[in-house]
C-alpha positions in Angstrom: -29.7 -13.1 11.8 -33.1 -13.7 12.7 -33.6 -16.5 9.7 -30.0 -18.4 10.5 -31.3 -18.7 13.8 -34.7 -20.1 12.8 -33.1 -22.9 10.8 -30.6 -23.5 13.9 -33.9 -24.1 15.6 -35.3 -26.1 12.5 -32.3 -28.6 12.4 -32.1 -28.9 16.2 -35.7 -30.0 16.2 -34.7 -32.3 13.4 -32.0 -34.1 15.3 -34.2 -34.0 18.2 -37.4 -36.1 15.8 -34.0 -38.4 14.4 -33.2 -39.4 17.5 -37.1 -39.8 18.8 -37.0 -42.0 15.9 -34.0 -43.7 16.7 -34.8 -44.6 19.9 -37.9 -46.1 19.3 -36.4 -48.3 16.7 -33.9 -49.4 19.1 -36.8 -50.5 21.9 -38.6 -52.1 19.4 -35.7 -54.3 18.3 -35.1 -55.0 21.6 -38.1 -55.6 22.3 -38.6 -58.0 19.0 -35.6 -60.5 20.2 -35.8 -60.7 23.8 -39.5 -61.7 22.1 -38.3 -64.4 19.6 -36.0 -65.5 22.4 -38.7 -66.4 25.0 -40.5 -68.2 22.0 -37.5 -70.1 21.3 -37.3 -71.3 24.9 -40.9 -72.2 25.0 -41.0 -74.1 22.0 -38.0 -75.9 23.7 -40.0 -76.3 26.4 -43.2 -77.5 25.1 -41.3 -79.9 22.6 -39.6 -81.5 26.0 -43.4 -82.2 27.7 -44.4 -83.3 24.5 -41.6 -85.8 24.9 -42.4 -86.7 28.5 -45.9 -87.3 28.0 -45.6 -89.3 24.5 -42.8 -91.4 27.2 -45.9 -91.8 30.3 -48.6 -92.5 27.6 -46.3 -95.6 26.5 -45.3 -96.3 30.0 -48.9 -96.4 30.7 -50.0 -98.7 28.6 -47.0 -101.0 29.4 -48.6 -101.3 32.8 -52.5 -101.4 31.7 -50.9 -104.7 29.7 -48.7 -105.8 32.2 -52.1 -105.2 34.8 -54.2 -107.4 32.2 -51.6 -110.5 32.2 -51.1 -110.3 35.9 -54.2 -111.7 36.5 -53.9 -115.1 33.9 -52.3 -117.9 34.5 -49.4 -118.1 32.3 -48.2 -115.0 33.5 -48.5 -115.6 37.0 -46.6 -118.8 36.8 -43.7 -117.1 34.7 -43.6 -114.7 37.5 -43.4 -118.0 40.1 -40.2 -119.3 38.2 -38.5 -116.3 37.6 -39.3 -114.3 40.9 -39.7 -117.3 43.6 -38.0 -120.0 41.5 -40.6 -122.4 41.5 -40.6 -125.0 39.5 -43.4 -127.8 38.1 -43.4 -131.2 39.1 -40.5 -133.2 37.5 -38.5 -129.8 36.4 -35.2 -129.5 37.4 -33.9 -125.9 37.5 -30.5 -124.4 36.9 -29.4 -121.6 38.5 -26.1 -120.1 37.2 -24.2 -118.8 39.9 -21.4 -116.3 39.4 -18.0 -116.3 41.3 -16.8 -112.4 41.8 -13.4 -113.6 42.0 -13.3 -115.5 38.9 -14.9 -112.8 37.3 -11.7 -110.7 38.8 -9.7 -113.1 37.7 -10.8 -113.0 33.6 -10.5 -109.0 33.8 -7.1 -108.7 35.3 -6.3 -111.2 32.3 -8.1 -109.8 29.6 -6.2 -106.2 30.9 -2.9 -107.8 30.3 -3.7 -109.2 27.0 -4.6 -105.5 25.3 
């Protein structure tokens, strides 16, 4: 009686080590994806700023070029014709001017044709 009782004790302590074991797996594969998951998101993350600042860097030097040709000429008197509407000596300018109700107009009939 005394040795059935000893491996009683033997496999309980067994089951016990198993489980241990079991348990420690489990934590450490938890602990492996909630990992890889947070990488995912910060690779995500770090590809979007990498975006954003590849986006200001080309936005930047839009306006360091746009800063260089404000101050010539030809630039500034582009910016007189189209902004002010000024015109040279002996030019003649056209403004086209667009009627909202004729645009209505060529909708409502383009509607009815489809």
């Amino acid at each position: 009686m005394g040795r059935s009782s000893a491996n009683t004790v033997r496999r309980h302590g067994l089951r016990i080590r198993h489980l241990v074991i079991l348990a420690v797996i489990i934590y450490l594969g938890f602990t492996f994806i909630t990992q890889q998951l947070k990488i995912n998101e910060l690779k995500r993350q770090q590809l979007e700023i990498r975006t954003k600042i590849e986006n200001l860097v080309i936005e930047g030097e839009q306006l360091r070029t746009e800063i260089t040709n404000l101050n010539t000429p030809e630039y500034i008197e582009e910016l007189a014709q189209k902004e002010l509407g000024l015109t040279k000596p002996g030019e003649i300018l056209y403004k086209r001017i667009i009627d909202p109700h004729y645009m209505n107009s060529d909708q409502e009939q383009s509607e009815e044709g489809n």
